[in-house]
C-alpha positions as CSV (number, residue, x, y, z in Angstrom):
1,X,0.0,0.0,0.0
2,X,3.1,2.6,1.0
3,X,6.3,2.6,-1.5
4,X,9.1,5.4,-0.5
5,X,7.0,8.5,-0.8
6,X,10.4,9.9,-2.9
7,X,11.1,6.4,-5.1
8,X,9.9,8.1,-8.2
9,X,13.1,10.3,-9.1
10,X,12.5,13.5,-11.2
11,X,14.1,14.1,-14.5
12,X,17.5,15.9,-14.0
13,X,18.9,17.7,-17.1
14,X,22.5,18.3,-17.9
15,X,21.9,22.1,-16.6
16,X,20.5,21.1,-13.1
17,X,23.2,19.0,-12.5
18,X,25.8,22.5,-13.3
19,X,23.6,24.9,-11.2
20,X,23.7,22.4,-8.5
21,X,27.3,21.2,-8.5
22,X,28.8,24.5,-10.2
23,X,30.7,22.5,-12.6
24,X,28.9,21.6,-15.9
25,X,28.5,17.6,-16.2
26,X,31.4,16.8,-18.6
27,X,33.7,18.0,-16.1
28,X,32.3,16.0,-13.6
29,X,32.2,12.7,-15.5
30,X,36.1,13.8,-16.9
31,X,38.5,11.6,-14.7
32,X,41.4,13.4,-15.9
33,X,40.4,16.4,-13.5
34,X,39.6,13.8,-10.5
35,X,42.7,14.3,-8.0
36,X,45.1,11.8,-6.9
37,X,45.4,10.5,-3.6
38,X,48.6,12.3,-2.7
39,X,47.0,15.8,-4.0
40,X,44.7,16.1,-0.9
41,X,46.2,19.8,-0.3
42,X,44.4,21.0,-3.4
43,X,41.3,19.1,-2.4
44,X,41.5,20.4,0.9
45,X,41.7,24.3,-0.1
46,X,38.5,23.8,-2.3
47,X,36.3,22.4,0.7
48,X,37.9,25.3,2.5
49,X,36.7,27.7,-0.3
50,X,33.1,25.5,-0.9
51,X,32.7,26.2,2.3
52,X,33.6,29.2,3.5
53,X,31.2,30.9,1.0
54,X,28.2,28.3,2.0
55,X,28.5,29.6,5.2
56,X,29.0,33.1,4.5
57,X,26.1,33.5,2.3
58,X,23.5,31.4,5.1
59,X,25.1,34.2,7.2
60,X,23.8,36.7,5.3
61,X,20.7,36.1,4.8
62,X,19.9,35.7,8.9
63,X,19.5,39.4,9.3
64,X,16.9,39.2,7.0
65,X,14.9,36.5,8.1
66,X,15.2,37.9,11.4
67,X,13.3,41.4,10.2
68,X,11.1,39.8,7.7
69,X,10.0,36.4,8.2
70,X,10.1,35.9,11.9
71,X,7.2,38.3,12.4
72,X,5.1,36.9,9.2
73,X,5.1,33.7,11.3
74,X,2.4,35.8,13.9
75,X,0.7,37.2,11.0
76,X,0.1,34.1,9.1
77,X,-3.5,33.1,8.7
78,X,-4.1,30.1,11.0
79,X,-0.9,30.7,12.7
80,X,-1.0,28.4,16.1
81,X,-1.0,30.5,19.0
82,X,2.3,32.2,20.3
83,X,3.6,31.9,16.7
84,X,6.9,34.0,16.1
85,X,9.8,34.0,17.8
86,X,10.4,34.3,21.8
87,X,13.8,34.9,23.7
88,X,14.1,33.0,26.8
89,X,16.1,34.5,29.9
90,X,18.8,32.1,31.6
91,X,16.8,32.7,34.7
92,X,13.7,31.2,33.4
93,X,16.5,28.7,32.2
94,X,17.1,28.0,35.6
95,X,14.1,28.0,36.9
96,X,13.2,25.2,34.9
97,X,16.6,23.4,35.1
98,X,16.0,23.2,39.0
99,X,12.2,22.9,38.9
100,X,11.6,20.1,36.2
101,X,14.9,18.7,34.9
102,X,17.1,17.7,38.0
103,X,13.9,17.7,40.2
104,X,13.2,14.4,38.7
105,X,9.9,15.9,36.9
106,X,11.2,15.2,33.2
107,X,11.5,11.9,32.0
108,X,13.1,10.8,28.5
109,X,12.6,7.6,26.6
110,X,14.6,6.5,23.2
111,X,14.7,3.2,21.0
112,X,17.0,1.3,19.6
113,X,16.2,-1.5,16.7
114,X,19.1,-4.1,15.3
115,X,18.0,-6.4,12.6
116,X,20.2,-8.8,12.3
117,X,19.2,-10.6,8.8
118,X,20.0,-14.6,7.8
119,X,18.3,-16.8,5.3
120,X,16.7,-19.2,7.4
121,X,15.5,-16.7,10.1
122,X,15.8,-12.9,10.7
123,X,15.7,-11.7,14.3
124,X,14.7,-8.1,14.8
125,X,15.9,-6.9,18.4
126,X,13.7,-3.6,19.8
127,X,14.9,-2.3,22.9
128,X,13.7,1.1,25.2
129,X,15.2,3.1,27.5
130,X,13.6,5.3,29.8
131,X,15.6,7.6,32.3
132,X,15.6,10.9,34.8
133,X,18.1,13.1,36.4
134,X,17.7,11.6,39.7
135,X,19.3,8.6,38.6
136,X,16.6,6.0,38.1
137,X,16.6,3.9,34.3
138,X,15.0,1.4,33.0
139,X,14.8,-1.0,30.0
140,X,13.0,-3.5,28.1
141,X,13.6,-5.8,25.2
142,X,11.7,-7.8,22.9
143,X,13.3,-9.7,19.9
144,X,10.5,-10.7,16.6
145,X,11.6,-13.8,15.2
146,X,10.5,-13.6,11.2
147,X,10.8,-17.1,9.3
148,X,9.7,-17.3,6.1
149,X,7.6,-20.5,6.5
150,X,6.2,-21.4,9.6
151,X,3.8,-23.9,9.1
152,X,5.4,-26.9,6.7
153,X,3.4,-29.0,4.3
154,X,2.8,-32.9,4.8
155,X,5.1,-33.1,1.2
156,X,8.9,-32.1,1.7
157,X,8.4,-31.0,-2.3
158,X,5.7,-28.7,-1.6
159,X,7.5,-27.2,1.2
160,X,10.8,-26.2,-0.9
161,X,8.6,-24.8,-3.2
162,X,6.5,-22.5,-1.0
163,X,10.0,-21.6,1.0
164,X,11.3,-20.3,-2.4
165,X,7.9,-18.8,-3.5
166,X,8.0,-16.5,-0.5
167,X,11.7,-15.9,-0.6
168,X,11.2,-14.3,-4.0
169,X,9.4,-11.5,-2.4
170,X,12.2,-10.6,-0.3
171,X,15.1,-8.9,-0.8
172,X,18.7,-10.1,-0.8
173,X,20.9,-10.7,2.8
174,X,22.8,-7.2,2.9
175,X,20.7,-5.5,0.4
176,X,18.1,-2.3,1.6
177,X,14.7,-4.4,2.6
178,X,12.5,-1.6,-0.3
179,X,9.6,-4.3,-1.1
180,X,9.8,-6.1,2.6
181,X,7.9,-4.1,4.8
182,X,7.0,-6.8,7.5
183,X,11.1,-6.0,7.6
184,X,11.9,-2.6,7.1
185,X,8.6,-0.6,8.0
186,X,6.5,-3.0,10.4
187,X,9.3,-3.6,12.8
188,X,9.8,0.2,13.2
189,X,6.3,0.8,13.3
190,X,6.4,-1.9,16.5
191,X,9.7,0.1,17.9
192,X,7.6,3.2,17.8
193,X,4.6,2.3,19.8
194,X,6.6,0.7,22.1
195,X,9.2,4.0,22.6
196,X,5.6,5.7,23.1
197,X,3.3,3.6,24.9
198,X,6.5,2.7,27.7
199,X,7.6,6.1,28.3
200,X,3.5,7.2,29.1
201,X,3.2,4.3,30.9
202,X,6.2,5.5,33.2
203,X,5.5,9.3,33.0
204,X,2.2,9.5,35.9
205,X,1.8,13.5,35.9
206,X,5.7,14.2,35.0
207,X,6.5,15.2,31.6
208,X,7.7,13.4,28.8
209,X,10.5,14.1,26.3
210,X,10.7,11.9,23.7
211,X,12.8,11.4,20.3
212,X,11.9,11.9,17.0
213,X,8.1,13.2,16.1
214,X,5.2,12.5,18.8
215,X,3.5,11.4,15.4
216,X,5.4,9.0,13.2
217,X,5.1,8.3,9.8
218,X,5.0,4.7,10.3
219,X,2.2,5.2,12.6
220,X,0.2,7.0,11.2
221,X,0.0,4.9,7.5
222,X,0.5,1.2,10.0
223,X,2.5,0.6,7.8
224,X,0.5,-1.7,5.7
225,X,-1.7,-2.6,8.1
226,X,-4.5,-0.9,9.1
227,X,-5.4,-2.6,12.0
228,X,-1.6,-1.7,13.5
229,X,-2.6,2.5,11.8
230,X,-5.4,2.2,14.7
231,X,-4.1,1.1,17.4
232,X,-0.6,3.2,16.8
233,X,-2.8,6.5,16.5
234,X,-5.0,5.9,19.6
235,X,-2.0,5.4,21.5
236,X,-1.4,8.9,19.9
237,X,-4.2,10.4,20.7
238,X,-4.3,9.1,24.4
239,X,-0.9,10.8,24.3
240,X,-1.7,14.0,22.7
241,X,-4.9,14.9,23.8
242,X,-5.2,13.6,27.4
243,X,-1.4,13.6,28.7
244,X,-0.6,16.6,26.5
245,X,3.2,17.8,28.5
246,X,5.4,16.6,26.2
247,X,8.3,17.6,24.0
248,X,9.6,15.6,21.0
249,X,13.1,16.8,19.4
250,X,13.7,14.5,16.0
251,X,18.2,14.1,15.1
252,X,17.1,15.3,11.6
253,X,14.0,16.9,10.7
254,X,13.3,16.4,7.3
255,X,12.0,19.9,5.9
256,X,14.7,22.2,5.3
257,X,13.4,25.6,5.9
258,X,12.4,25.0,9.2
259,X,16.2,24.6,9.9
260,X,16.9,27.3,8.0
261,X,14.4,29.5,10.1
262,X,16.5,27.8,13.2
263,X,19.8,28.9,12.1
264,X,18.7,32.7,12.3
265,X,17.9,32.4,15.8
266,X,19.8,33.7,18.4
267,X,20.9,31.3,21.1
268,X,18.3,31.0,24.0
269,X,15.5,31.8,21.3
270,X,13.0,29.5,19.8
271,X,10.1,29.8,17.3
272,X,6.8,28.2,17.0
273,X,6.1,28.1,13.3
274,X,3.2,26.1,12.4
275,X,0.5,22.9,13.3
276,X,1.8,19.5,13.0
277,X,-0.9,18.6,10.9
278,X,0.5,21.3,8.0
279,X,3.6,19.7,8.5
280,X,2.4,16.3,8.0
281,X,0.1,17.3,5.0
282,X,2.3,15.3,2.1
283,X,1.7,11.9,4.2
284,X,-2.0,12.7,4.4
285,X,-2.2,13.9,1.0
286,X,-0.7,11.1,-0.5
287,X,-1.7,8.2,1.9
288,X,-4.6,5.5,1.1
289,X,-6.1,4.0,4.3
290,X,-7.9,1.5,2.7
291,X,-7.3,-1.8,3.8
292,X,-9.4,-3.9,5.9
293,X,-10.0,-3.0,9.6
294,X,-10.9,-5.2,12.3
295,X,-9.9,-3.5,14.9
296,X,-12.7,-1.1,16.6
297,X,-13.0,1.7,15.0
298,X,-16.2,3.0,16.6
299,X,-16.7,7.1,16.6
300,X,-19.5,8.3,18.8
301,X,-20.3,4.8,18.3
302,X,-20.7,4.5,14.8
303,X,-18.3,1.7,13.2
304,X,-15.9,4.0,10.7
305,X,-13.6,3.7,7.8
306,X,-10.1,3.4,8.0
307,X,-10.2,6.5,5.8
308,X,-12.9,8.1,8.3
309,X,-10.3,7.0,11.2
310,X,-7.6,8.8,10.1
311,X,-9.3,12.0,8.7
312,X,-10.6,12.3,12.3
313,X,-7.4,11.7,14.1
314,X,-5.9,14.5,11.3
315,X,-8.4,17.0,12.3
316,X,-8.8,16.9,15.7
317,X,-5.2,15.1,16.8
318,X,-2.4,16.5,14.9
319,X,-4.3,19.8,15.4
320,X,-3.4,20.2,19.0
321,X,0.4,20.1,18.4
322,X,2.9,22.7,16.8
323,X,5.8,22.1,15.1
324,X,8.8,24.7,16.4
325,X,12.4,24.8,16.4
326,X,15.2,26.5,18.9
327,X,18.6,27.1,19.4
328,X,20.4,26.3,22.5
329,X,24.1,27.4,21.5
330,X,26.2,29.6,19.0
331,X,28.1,26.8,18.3
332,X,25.4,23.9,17.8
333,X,22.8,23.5,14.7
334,X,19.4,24.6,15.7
335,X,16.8,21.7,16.5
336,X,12.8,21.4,15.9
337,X,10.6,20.4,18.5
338,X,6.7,19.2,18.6
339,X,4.8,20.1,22.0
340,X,1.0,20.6,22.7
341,X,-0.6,23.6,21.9
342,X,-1.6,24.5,25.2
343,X,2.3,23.8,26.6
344,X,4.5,25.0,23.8
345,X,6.2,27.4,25.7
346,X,7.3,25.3,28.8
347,X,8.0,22.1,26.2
348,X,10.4,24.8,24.8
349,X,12.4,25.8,27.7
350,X,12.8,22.5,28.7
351,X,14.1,21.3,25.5
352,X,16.3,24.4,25.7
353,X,17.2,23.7,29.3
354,X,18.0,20.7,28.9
355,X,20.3,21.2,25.6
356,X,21.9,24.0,26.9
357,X,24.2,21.3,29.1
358,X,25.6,19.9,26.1
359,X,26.7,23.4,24.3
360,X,28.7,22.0,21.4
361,X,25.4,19.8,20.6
362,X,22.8,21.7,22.0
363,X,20.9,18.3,22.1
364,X,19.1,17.4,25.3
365,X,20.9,15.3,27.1
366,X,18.1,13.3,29.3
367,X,17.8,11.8,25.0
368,X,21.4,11.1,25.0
369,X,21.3,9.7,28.0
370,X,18.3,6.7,27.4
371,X,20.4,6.5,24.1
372,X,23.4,5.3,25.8
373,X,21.7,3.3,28.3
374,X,19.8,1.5,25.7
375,X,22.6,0.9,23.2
376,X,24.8,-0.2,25.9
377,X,22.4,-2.9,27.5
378,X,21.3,-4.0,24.0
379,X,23.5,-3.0,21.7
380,X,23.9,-4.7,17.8
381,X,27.3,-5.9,19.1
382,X,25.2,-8.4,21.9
383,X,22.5,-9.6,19.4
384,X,24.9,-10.8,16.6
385,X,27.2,-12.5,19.1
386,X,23.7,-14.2,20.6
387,X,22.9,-14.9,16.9
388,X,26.1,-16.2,16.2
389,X,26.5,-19.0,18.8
390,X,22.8,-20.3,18.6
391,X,24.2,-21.0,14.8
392,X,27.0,-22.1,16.6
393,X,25.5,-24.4,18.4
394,X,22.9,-26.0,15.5
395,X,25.8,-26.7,13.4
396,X,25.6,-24.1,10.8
397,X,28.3,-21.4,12.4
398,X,29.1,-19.6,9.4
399,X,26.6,-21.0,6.5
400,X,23.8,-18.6,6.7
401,X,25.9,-15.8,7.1
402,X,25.8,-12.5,4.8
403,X,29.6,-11.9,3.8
404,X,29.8,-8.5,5.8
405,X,29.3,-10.4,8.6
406,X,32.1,-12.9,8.4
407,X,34.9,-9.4,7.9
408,X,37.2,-9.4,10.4
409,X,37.5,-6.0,11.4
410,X,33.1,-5.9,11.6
């Protein structure tokens, strides 16, 4: 039902290619102008050069946005409330630091997923974190076992046959799983709701900060499945509408002008920009809930549509969040965050509290923190070592395995 929303490349002409590269594509594809490996000093001084006039012309334009843009975000038709840019003070800073962060009132989740991909059987391990400043963790596990054939016919024959039948839908050991979604998509979609539905289980009335968007793609489509679409957005409603204090910073937003917007902040400033569900318009625009539901779906209780569902959960769920960004440090990128309408401005100083204590990353740290904890406990190093002595142990220690895995220095 979902491909990659960007599979479909657009047609790139030999003049693109020389606006976008500065070079014209002869040059490019011209081997003779390539540099040899002891002429790095001329490669260096043109990154130097590239990039000293990247950066000088975002520069420029900061001034600008500052004057003209920031104060269209207010003026906006529909803008979300408080929309525009705010300074915060390093008291309030404080105030918040002491208040909510180290008083044990924040608490951060994050995720971690390691396939680890064979021919016989593919074990997906999904592990979450959650942790405060007060010292407490904790974190859970669950590995999905995913054999092709489960259930073998009475004739040996028929049971090759159906092995190969499915395998021929699958991608390659080693290769990206595009066509496989049970594999690529599913499993994150399970990773997810289990980040989600762990860290509001462990929140009570404390706030929750959270990695990524409050609102996942995979989520929101299920993936394929439209029985996992419900139940993943009515853990995000219960979430959005009823808990409501939370703050979600992503690693890499995709949508370029909101970090572009970021980058003319000051540090100790953030902006609220716009609604989550503008933000999230290309995955409803594009999207086909159509599938077969038979999970309950019951409205006011009427039995709905899949398509009904999520038109519902756009309009009334996604509109109760806004999509800002902030910038904790001089020195560190800018970074979006998603909070509830009616708490933007606290979920913004704590995200800016909170980063301000890594300055070189301006990244909150509680996020760093569950990261650590969870890669450490269950880390892709553990699961391929567990993987590789149960083969170990069955007989086959190194006929399954993909060739990347067998390289010395992996």
């Amino acid at each position: 039902m979902w491909g990659d929303m960007d599979s479909a490349a657009p047609e790139v002409d030999a003049g693109t290619i020389a606006a976008a590269f500065g070079e014209p594509l002869d040059h490019l594809l011209d081997t003779r102008a390539w540099h040899y490996a002891d002429d790095l000093g001329r490669l260096y001084e043109r990154l130097a050069s590239e990039v000293q006039a990247a950066v000088g012309q975002e520069k420029r334009v900061y001034e600008p946005f500052r004057q003209e843009v920031f104060p269209r975000l207010a003026q906006r038709a529909g803008a979300p409330p408080g929309a525009g840019h705010h300074p915060v003070s390093e008291q309030e800073l404080k105030e918040i630091t002491y208040g909510l962060l180290f008083n044990g009132q924040v608490v951060a989740s994050d995720a971690s997923l390691y396939p680890y991909d064979t021919l016989p059987l593919t074990v997906v391990q999904i592990a979450v974190s959650t942790v405060v400043y007060q010292g407490a963790a904790s974190s859970w596990v669950q590995r999905l076992y995913r054999r092709d054939l489960r259930v073998s016919p009475d004739n040996v024959v028929d049971e090759a046959l159906a092995l190969l039948e499915r395998r021929e839908r699958r991608e390659a050991l080693d290769h990206p799983p595009r066509r496989d979604y049970l594999s690529r998509i599913a499993t994150r979609a399970i990773a997810a709701y289990a980040e989600r539905a762990i860290l509001l289980e462990q929140a009570g009335d404390r706030w929750l900060l959270g990695h990524g968007s409050p609102a996942p793609f995979e989520l929101i489509t299920g993936s394929g499945s439209m029985d996992l679409m419900v139940h993943g957005t009515r853990l995000l409603e219960h979430l959005i509408t009823q808990h409501q204090r939370f703050v979600y910073v992503p690693s890499a937003p995709k949508h370029r002008l909101l970090q572009s917007l970021g980058h003319a902040l000051r540090p100790l400033e953030y902006a609220i920009v716009q609604w989550l569900n503008e933000y999230l318009e290309p995955v409803f625009a594009h999207g086909q809930w159509r599938g077969t539901v038979s999970a309950d779906t019951r409205v006011d209780g009427r039995r709905v549509s899949a398509a009904e569902w999520i038109q519902r959960f756009r309009d009334q769920v996604t509109a109760q969040v806004v999509v800002g960004i902030y910038r904790a440090s001089p020195l560190a990128p800018a970074r979006v965050f998603y909070a509830h309408r009616d708490f933007a401005h606290v979920a913004a100083r704590i995200a800016l509290a909170d980063s301000v204590l890594q300055w070189q990353r301006g990244f909150p740290l509680l996020l760093d923190l569950a990261d650590h904890s969870c890669s450490t406990l269950f880390g892709g190093h553990a699961l391929r070592e567990a993987v590789d002595v149960a083969y170990t142990r069955a007989g086959a220690p190194w006929e399954y395995l993909a060739e990347r895995a067998t390289r010395p220095w992996r």
